[in-house]
C-alpha positions in Angstrom: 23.7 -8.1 8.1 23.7 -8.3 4.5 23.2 -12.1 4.0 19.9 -11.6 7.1 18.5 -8.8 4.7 18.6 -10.8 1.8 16.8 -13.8 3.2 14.5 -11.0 4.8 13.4 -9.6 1.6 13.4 -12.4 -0.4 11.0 -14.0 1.6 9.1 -11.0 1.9 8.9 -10.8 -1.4 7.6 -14.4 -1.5 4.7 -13.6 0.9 3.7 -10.8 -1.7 -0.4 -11.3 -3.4 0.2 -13.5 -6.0 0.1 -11.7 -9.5 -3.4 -11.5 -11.1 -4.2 -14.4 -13.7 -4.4 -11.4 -16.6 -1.0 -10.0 -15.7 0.3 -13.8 -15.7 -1.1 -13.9 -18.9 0.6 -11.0 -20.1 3.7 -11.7 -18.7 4.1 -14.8 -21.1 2.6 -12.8 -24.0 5.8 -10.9 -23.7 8.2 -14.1 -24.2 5.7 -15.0 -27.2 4.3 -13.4 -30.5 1.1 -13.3 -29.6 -1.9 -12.6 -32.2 -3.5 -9.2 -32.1 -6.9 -10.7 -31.4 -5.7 -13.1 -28.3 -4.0 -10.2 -26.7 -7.2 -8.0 -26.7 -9.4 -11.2 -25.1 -7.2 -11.4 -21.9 -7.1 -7.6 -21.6 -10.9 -7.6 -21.6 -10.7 -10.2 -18.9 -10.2 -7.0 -16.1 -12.1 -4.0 -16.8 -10.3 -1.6 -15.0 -6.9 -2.6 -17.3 -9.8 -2.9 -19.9 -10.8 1.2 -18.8 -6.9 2.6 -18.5 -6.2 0.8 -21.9 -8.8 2.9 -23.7 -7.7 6.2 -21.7 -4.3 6.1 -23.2 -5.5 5.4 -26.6 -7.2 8.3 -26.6 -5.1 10.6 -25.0 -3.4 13.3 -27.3 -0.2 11.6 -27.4 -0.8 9.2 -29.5 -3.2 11.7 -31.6 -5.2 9.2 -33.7 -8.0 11.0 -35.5 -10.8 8.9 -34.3 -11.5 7.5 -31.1 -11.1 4.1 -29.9 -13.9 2.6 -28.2 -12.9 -1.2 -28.4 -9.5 -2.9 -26.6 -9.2 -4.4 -30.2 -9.0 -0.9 -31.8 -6.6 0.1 -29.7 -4.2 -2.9 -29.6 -4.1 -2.9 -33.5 -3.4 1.3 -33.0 -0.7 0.9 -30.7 0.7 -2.6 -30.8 1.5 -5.4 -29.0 4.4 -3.8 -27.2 2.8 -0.8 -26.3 -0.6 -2.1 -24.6 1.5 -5.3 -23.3 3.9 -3.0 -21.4 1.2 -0.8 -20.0 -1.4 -3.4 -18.8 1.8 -5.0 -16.7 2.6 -1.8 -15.5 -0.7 -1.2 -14.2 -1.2 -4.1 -12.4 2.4 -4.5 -10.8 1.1 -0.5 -9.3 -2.1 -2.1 -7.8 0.0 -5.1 -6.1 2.7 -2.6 -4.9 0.3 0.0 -3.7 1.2 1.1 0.1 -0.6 -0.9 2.8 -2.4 2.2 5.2 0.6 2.8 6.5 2.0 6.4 5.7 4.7 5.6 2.8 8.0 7.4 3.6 8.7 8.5 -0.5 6.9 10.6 -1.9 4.9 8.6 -4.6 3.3 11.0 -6.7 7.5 12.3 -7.6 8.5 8.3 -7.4 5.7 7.5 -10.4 6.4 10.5 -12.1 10.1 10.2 -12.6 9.3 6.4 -13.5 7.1 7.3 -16.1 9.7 9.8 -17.5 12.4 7.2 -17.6 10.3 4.7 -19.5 8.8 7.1 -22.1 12.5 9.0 -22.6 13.9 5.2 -22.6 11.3 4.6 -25.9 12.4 7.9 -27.1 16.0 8.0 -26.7 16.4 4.1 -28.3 14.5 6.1 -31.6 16.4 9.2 -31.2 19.9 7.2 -31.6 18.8 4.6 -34.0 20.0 2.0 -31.9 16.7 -0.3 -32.6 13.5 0.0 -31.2 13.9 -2.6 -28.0 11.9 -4.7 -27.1 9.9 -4.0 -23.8 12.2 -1.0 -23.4 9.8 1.0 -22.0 8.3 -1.2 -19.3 12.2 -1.5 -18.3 12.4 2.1 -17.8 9.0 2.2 -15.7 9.7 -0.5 -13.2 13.6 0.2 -13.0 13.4 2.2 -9.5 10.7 -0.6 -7.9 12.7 -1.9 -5.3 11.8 1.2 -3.3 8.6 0.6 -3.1 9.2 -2.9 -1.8 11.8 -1.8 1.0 9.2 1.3 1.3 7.0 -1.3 2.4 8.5 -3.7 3.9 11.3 -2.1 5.6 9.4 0.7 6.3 11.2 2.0 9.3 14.4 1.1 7.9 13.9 3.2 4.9 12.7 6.2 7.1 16.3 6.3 7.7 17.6 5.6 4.5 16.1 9.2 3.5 16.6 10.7 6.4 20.7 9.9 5.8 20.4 10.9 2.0 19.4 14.3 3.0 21.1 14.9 5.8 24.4 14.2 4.8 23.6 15.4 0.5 24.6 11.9 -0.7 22.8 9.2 -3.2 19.4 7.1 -2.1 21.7 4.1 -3.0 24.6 4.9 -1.2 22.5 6.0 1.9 20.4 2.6 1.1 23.7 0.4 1.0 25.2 2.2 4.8 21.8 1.6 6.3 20.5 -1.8 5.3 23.4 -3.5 3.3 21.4 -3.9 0.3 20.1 -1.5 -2.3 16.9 -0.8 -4.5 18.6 -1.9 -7.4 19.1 -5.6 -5.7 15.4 -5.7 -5.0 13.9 -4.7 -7.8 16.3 -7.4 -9.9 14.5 -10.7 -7.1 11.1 -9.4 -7.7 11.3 -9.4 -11.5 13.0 -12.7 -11.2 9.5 -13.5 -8.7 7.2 -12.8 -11.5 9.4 -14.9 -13.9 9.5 -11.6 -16.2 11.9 -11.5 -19.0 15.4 -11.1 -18.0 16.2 -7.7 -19.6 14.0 -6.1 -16.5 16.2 -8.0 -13.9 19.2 -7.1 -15.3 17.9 -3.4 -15.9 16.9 -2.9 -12.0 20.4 -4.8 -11.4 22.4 -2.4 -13.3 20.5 0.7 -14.1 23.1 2.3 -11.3 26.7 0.4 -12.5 26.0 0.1 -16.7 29.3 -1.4 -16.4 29.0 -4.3 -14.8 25.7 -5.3 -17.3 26.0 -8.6 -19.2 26.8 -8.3 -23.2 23.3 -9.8 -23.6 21.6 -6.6 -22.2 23.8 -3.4 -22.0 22.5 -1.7 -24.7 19.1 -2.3 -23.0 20.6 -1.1 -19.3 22.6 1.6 -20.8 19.2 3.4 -22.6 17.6 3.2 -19.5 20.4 4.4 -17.0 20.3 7.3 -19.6 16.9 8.0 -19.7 17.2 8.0 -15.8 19.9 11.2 -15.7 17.6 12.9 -18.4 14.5 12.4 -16.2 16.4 14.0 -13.1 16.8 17.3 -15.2 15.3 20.0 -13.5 13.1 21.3 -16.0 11.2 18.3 -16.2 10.9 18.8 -11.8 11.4 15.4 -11.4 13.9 15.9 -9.3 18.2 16.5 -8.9 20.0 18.7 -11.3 22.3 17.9 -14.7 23.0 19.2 -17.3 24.5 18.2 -20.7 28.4 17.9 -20.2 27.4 15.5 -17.2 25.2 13.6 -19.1 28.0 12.8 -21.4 30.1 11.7 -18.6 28.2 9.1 -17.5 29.0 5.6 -17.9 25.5 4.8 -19.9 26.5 7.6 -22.1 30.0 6.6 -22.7 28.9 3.0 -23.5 26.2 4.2 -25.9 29.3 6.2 -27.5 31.0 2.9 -27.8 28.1 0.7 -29.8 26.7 3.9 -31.8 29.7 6.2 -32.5 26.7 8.4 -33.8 25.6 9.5 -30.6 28.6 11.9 -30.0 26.8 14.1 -32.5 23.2 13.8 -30.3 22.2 17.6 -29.6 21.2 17.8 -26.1 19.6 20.7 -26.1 17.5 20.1 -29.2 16.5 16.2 -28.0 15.7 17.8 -24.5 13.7 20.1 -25.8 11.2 18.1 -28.0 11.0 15.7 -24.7 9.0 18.7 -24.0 6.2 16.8 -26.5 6.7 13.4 -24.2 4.7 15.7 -21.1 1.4 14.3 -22.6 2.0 10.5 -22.7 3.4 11.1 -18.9 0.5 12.9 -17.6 -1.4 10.4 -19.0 -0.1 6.8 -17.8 0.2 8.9 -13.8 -3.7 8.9 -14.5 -3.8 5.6 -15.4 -1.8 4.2 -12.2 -3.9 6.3 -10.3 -0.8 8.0 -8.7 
């Protein structure tokens, strides 16, 4: 059944819209170092990436004094990175969107823990002093996306995927795995491979559930985000599950995050949870901007 599925999705996943030109665009502007100027001409290519751009800019977060009326403005305020990561994100949300069908997840929680885990994944890689990563945060975003593609696609199938998880209290994955063979983590890792992104987001979606198994090359990258995926499951954040900080430790991302940065044995939990509490902002923000 597993080897059917496989084929199944993978050609699905073939038959998916073709990505937009712009997002092509900036999908090798992530692989280059491109100028500040040529980045802000394919942005203004779409208007409606053009619009969201200019929404986060302005948003509190990011608290610049004067508003930013131009795409330029705001690539020179926030960076290459930054903008780069967002305009992809936004468009792989508008190829993804559910067809009319009813979607069996709930999407509004689905974006909204996805945006946690890439904002706390830019945070944490700060917070430890491990390096600021490049494309970090886009990782942390798209980690989970293979659900939205077996959502779709497997739609029925899926229906019983949930159905198992709560029925019988046990993991998405593990009820994913019993039920189809395969698991959003496997997805996910094809379609970035699909878009020809860079491989830090396959291997993320890969291995963002077994940090273990993550090549050298990335498992700081897959460890940052695995992390910043138990932190966005705390239940004061409601985005869903419960932990709290002697689990957190436990975990394999944790434990290998110990192992490269002996530092982060002294990180305060309690104190770095709380001033997530200023990350709330940025989140609220980029679910308006993917219209969630």
């Amino acid at each position: 059944m597993m080897e059917d599925f496989e084929s199944k999705i993978k050609q699905t996943i073939e038959y998916l819209p073709p990505i937009p030109s712009v997002m092509a665009e900036l999908i090798q502007a992530l692989n280059d170092d491109i100028d500040l100027n040529d980045l802000g001409k394919i942005i203004s290519k779409d208007p409606s990436m053009s619009m969201n751009v200019l929404k986060v800019a302005n948003s509190a977060f990011y608290g610049l004094r004067n508003k930013v009326a131009t795409i330029e403005h705001a690539v020179r305020m926030l960076g290459t990175r930054e903008i780069t990561s967002l305009c992809i994100a936004c468009s792989a949300c508008s190829i993804l969107r559910p067809s009319s069908r009813q979607p069996t997840i709930d999407l509004i929680m689905f974006w909204r823990h996805s945006v946690a885990t890439g904002v706390f994944s830019k945070l944490l890689s700060s917070e430890l002093n491990i390096g600021l990563l490049n494309n970090i945060y886009l990782a942390g975003l798209i980690h989970d996306v293979g659900k939205i593609v077996l959502d779709r696609f497997a739609h029925d199938m899926y229906t019983d995927v949930l159905r198992l998880a709560r029925g019988q209290n046990i993991s998405v994955l593990e009820a994913e795995k019993r039920v189809i063979g395969a698991s959003h983590d496997m997805v996910g890792a094809w379609l970035m491979e699909k878009w020809q992104l860079p491989i830090i987001f396959s291997q993320v979606a890969m291995y963002h559930h077994q940090t273990y198994k993550a090549p050298d090359e990335c498992l700081i990258a897959v460890s940052i985000v695995s992390f910043a995926n138990h932190i966005s499951k705390l239940k004061s954040f409601c985005f869903g599950g419960e932990i709290d900080g002697t689990t957190l430790r436990e975990t394999d991302a944790f434990k290998i995050l110990e192992r490269i940065n002996p530092g982060v044995r002294g990180l305060d939990f309690l104190d770095f949870i709380e001033s997530l509490n200023g990350a709330r902002e940025e989140i609220v923000n980029i679910e308006r901007v993917i219209n969630v």
